[in-house]
N, CA, C and O atoms as a Tinker XYZ file with bonds, in Angstrom:
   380  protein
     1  N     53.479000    4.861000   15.502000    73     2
     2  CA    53.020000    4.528000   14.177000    64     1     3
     3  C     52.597000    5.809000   13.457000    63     2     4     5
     4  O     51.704000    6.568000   13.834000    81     3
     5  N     53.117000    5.901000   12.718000    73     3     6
     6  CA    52.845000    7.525000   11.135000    64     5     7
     7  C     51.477000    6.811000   10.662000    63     6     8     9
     8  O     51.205000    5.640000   10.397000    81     7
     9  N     50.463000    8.431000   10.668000    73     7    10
    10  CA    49.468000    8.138000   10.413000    64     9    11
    11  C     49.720000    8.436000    8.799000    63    10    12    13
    12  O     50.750000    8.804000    8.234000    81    11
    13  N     48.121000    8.080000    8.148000    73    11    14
    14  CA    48.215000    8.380000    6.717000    64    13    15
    15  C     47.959000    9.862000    6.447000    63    14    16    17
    16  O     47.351000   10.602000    7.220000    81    15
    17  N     48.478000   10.219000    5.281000    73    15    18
    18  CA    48.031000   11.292000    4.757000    64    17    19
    19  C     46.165000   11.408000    4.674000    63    18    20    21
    20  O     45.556000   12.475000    4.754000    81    19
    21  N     45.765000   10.568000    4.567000    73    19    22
    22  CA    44.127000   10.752000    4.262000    64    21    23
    23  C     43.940000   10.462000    5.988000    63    22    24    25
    24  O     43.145000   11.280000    6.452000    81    23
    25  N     44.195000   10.007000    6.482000    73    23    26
    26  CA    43.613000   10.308000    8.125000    64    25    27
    27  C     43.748000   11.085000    8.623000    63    26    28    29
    28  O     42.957000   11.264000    9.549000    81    27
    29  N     45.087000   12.363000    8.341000    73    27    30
    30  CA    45.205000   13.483000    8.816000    64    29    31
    31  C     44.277000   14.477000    8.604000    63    30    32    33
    32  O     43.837000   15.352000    9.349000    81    31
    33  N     43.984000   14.096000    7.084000    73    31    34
    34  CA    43.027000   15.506000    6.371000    64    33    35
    35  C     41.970000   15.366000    7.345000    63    34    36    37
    36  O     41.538000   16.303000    8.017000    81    35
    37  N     41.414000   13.728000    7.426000    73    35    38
    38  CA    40.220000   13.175000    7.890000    64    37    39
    39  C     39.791000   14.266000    9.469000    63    38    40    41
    40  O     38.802000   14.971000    9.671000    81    39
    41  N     40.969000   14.000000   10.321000    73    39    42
    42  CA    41.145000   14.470000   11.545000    64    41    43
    43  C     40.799000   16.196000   11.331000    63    42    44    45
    44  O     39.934000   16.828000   11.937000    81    43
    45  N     41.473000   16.568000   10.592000    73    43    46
    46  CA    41.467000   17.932000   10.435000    64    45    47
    47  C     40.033000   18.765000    9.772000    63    46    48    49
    48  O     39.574000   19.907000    9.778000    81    47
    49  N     39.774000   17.794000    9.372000    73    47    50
    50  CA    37.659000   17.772000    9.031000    64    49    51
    51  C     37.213000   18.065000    9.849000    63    50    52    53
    52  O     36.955000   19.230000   10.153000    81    51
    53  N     36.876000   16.650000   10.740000    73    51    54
    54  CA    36.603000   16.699000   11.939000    64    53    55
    55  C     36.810000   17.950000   12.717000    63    54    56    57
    56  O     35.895000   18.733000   12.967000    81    55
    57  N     37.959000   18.099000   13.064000    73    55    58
    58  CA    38.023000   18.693000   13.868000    64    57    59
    59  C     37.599000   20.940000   13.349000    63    58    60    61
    60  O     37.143000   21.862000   14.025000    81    59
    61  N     38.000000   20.862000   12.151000    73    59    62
    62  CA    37.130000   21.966000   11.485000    64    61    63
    63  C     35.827000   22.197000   11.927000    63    62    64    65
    64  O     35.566000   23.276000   12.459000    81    63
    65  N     34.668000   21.036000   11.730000    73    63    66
    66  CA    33.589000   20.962000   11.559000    64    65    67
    67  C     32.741000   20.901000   13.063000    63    66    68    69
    68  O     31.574000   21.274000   13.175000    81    67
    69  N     33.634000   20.312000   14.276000    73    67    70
    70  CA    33.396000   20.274000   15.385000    64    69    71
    71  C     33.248000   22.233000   15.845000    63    70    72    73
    72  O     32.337000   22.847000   16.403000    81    71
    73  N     34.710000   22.738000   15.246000    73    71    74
    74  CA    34.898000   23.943000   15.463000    64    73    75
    75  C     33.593000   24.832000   15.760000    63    74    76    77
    76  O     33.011000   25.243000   16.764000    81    75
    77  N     33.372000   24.947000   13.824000    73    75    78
    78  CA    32.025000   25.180000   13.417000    64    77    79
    79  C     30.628000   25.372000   14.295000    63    78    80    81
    80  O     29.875000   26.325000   14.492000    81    79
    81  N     30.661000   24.097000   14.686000    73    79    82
    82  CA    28.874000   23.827000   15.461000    64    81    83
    83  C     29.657000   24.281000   16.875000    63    82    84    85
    84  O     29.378000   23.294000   17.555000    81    83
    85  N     30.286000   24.956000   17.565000    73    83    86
    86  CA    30.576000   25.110000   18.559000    64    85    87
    87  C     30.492000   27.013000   18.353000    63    86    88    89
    88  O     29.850000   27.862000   18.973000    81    87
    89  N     31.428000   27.107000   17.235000    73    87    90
    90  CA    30.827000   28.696000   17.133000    64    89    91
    91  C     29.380000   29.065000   16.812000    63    90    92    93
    92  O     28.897000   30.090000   17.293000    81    91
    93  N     28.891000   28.507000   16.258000    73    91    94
    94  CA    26.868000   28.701000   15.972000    64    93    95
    95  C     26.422000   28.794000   17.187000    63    94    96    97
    96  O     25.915000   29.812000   17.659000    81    95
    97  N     26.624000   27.475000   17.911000    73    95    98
    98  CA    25.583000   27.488000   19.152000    64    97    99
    99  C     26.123000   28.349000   20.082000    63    98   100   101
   100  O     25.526000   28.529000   21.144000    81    99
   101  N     27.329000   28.998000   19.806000    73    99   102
   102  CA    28.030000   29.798000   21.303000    64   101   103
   103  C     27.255000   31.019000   20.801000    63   102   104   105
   104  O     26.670000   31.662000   21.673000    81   103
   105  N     27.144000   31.497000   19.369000    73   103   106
   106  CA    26.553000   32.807000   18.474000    64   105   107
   107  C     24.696000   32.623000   19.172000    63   106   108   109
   108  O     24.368000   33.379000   20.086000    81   107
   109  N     23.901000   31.823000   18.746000    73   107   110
   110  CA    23.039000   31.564000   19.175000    64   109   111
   111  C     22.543000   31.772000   20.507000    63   110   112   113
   112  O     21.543000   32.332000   20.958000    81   111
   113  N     23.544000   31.151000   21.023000    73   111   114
   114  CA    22.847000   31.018000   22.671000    64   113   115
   115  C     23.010000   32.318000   23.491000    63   114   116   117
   116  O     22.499000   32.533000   24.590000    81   115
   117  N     23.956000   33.312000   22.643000    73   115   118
   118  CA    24.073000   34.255000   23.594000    64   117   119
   119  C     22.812000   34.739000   23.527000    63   118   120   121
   120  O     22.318000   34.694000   24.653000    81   119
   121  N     22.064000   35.180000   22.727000    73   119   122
   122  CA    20.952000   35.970000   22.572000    64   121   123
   123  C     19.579000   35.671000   23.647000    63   122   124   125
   124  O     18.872000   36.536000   24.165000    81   123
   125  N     19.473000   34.380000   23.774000    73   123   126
   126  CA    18.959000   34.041000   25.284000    64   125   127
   127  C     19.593000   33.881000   26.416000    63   126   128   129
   128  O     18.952000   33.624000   27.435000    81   127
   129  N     20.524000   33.966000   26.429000    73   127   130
   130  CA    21.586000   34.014000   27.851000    64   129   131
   131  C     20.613000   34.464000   28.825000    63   130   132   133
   132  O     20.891000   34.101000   29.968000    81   131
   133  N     19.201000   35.377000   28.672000    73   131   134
   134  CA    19.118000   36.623000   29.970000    64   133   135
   135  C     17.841000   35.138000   30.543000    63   134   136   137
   136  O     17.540000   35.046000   31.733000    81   135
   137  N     17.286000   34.179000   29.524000    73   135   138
   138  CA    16.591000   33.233000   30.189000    64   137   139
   139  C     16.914000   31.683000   30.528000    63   138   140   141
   140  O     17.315000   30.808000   29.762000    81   139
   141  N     16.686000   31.628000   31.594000    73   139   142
   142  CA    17.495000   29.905000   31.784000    64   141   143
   143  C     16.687000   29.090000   30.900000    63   142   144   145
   144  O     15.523000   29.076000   30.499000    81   143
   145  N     17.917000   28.308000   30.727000    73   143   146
   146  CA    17.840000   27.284000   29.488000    64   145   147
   147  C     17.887000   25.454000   30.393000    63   146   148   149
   148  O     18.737000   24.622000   30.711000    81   147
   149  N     16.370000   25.633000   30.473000    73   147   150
   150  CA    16.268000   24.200000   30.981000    64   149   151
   151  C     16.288000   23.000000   29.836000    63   150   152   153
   152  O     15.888000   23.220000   28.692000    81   151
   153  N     16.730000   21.871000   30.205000    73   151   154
   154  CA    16.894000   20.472000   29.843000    64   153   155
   155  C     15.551000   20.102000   29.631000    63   154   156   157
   156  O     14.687000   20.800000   30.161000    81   155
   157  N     15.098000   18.771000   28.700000    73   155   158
   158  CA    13.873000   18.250000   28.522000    64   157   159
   159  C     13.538000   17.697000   29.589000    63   158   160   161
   160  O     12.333000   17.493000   29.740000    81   159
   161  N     14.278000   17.367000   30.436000    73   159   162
   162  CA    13.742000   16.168000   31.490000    64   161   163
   163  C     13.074000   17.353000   32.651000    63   162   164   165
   164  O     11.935000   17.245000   33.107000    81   163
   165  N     14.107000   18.566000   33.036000    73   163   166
   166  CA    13.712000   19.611000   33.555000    64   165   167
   167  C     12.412000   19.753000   32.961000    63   166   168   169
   168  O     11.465000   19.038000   33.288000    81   167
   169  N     12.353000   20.536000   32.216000    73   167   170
   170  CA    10.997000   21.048000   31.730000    64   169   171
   171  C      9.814000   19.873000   32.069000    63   170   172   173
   172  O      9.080000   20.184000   33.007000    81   171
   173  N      9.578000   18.752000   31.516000    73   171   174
   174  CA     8.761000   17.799000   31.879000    64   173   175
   175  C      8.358000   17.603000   33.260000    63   174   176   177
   176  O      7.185000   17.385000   33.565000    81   175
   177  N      9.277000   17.673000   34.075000    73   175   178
   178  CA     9.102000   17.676000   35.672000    64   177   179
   179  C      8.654000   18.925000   35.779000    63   178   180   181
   180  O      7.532000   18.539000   36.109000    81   179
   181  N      8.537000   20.176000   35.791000    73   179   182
   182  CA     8.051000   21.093000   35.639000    64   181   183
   183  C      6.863000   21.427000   35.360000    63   182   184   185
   184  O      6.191000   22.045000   36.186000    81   183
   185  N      6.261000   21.007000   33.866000    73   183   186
   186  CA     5.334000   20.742000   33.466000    64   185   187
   187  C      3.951000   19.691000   34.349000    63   186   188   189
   188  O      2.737000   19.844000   34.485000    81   187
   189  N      5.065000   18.509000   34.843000    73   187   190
   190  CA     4.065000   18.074000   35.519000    64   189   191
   191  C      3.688000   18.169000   36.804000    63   190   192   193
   192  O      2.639000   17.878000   37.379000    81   191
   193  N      4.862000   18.689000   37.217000    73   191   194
   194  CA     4.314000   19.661000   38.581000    64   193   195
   195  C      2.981000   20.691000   38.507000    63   194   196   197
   196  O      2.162000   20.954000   39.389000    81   195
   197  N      3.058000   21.082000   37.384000    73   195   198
   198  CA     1.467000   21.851000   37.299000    64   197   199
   199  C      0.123000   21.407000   36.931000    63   198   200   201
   200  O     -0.978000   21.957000   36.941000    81   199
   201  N      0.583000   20.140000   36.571000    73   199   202
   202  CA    -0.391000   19.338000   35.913000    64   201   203
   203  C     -0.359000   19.098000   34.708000    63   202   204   205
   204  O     -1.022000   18.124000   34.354000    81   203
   205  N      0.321000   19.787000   33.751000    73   203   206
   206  CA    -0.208000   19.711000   32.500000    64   205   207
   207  C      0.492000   18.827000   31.641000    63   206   208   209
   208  O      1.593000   18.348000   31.916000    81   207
   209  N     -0.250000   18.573000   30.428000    73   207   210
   210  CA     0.066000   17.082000   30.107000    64   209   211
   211  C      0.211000   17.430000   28.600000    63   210   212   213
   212  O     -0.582000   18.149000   27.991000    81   211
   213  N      1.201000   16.900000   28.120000    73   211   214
   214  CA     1.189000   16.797000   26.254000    64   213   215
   215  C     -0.088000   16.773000   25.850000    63   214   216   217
   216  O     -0.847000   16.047000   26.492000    81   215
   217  N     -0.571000   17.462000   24.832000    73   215   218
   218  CA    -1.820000   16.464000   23.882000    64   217   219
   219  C     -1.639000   17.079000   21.974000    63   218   220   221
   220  O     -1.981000   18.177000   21.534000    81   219
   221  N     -1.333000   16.520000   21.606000    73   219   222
   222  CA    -0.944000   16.968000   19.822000    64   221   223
   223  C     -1.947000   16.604000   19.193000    63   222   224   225
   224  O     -2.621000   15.606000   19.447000    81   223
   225  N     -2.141000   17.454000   18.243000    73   223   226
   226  CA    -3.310000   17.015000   17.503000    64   225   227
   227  C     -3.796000   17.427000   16.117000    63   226   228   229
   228  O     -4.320000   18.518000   16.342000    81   227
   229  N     -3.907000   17.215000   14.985000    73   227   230
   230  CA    -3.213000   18.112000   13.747000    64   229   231
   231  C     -4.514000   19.518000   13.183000    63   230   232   233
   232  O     -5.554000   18.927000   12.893000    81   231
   233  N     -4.619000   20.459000   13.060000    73   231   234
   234  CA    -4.854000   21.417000   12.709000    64   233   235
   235  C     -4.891000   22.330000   11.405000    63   234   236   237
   236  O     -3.740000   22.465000   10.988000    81   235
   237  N     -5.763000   22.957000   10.673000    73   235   238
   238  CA    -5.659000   23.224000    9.705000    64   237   239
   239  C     -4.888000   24.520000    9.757000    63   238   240   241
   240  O     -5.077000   25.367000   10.630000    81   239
   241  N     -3.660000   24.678000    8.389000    73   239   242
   242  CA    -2.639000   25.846000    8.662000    64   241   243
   243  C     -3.094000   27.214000    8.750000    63   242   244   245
   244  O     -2.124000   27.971000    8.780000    81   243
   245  N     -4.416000   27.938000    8.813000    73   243   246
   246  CA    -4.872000   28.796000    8.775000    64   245   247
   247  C     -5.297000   28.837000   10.129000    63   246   248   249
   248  O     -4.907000   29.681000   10.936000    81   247
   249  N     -6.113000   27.903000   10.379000    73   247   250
   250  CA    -6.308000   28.118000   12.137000    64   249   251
   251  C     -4.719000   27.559000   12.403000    63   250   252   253
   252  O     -4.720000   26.947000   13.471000    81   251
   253  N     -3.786000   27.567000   11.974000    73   251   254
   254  CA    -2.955000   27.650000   13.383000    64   253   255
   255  C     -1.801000   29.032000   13.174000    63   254   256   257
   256  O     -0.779000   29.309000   13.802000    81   255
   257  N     -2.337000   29.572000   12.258000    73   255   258
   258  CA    -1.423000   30.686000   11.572000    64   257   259
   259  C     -2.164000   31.600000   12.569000    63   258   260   261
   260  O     -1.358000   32.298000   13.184000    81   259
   261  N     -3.628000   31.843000   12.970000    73   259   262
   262  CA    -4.445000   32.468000   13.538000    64   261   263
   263  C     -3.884000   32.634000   14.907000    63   262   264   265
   264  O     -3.477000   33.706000   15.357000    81   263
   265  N     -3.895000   30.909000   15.860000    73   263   266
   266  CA    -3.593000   30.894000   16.645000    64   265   267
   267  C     -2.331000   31.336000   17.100000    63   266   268   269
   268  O     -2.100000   31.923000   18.156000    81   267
   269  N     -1.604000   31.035000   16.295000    73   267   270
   270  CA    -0.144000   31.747000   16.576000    64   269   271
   271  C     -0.303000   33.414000   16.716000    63   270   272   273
   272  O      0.001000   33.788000   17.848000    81   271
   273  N     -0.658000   34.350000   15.934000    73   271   274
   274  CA    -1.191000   35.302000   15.822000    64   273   275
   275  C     -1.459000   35.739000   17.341000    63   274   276   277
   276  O     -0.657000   36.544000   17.815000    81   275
   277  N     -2.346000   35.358000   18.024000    73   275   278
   278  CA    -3.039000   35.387000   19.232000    64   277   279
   279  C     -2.058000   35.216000   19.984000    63   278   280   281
   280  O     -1.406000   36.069000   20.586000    81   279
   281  N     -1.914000   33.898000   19.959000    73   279   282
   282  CA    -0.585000   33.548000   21.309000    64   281   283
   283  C      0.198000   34.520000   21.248000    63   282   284   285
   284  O      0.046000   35.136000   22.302000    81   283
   285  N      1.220000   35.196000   20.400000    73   283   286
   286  CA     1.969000   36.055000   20.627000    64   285   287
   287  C      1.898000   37.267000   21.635000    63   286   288   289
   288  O      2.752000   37.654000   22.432000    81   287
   289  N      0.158000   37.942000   21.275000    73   287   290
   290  CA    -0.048000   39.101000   22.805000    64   289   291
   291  C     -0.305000   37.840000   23.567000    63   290   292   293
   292  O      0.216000   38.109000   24.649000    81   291
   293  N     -0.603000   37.092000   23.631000    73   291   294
   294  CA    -1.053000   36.660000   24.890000    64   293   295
   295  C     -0.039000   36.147000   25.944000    63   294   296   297
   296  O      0.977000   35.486000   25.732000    81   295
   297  N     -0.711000   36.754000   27.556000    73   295   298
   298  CA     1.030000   37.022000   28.213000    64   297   299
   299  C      1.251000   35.171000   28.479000    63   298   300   301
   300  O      2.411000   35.011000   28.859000    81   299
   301  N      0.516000   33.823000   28.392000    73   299   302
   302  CA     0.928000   33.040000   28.907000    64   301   303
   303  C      1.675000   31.713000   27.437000    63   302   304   305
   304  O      1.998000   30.529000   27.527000    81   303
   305  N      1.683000   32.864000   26.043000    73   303   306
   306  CA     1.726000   32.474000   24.828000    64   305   307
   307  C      0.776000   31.167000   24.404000    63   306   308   309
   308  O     -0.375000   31.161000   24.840000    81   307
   309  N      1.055000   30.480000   23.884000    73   307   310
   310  CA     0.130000   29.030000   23.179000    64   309   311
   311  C     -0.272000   28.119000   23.860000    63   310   312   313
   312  O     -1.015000   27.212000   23.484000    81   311
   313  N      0.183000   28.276000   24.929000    73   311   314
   314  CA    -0.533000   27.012000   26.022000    64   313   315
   315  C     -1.832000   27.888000   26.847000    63   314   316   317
   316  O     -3.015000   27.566000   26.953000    81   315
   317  N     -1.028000   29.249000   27.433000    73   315   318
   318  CA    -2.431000   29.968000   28.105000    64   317   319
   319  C     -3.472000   30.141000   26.944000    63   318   320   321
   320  O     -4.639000   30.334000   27.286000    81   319
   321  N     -3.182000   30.095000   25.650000    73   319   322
   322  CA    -4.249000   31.082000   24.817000    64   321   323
   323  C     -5.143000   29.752000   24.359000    63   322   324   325
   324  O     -6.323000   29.976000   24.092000    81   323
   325  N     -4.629000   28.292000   24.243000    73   323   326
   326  CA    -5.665000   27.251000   23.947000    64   325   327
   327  C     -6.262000   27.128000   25.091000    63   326   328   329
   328  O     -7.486000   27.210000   25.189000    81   327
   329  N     -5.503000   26.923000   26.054000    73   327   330
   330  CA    -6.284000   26.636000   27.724000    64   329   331
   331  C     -7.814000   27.181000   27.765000    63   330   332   333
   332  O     -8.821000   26.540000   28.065000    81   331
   333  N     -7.659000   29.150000   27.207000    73   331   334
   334  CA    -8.517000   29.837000   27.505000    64   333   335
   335  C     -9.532000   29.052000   26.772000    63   334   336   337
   336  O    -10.227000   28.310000   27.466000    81   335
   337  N     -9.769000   29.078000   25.383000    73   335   338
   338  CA   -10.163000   28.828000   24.278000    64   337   339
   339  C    -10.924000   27.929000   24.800000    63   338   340   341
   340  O    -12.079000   28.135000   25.171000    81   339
   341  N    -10.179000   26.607000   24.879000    73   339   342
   342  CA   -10.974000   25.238000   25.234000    64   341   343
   343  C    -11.754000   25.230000   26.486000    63   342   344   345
   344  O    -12.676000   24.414000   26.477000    81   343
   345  N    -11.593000   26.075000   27.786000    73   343   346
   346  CA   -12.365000   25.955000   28.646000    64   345   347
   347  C    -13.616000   26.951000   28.019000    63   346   348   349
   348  O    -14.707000   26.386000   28.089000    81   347
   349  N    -13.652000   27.964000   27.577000    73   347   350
   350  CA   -14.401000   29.115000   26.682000    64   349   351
   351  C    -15.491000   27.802000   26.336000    63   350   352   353
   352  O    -16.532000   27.627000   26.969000    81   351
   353  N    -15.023000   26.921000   25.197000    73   351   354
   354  CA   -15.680000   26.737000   24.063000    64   353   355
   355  C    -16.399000   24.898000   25.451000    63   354   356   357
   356  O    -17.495000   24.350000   25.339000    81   355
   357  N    -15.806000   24.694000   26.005000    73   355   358
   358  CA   -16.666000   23.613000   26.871000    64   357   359
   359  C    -17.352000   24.095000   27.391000    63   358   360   361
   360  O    -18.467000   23.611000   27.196000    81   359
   361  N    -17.341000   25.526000   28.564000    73   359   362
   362  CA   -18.177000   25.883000   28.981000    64   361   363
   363  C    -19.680000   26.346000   28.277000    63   362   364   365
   364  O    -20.705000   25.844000   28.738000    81   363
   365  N    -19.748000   27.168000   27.324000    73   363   366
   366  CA   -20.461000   27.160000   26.112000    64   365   367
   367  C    -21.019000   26.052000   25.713000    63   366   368   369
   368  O    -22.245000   26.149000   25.767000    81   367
   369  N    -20.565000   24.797000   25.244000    73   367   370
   370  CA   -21.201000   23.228000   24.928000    64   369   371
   371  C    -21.980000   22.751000   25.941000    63   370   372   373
   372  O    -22.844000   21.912000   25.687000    81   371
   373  N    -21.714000   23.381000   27.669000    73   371   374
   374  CA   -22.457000   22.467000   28.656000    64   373   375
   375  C    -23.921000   23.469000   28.791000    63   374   376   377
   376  O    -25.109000   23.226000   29.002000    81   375
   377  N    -23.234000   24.512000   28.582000    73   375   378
   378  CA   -24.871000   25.466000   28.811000    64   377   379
   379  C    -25.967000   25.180000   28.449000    63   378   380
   380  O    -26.913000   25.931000   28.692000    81   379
């Protein structure tokens, strides 16, 4: 069966556009190539192998412009640098 003229173009979209997002993420990903690139489910098992647990919570953009700031030297980035923080600022509250 002869396809249509408008299903061909259609196909040829497609298949353009597939192209596309295949060259980005191949451009992209090289640049971390040198660190493994774990999966969400990975990471989560990971995560909870150490214990640690999601907690979100909303923040004003100045303290988190700050915090970001910080995390960056800090060698364990945004999770070691609240960790510190919050045990800092409990220990301090129980004194």
């Amino acid at each position: 069966m002869a396809m249509k003229k408008t299903d061909l173009e259609k196909n040829k979209a497609l298949k353009l556009t597939n192209s596309m997002k295949l060259a980005t993420a191949d451009r992209f990903g090289k640049a971390s190539a040198a660190a493994p690139v774990l999966d969400r489910r990975e990471q989560r098992r990971l995560d909870q192998a150490q214990g640690l647990v999601p907690f979100a919570c909303k923040l004003n953009a100045d303290l988190v412009a700050q915090l970001q700031e910080r995390a960056a030297a800090h060698p364990e980035g945004m999770t070691g640098l609240l960790t510190e923080i919050v045990k800092r600022g409990l220990a301090a509250d129980a004194s």
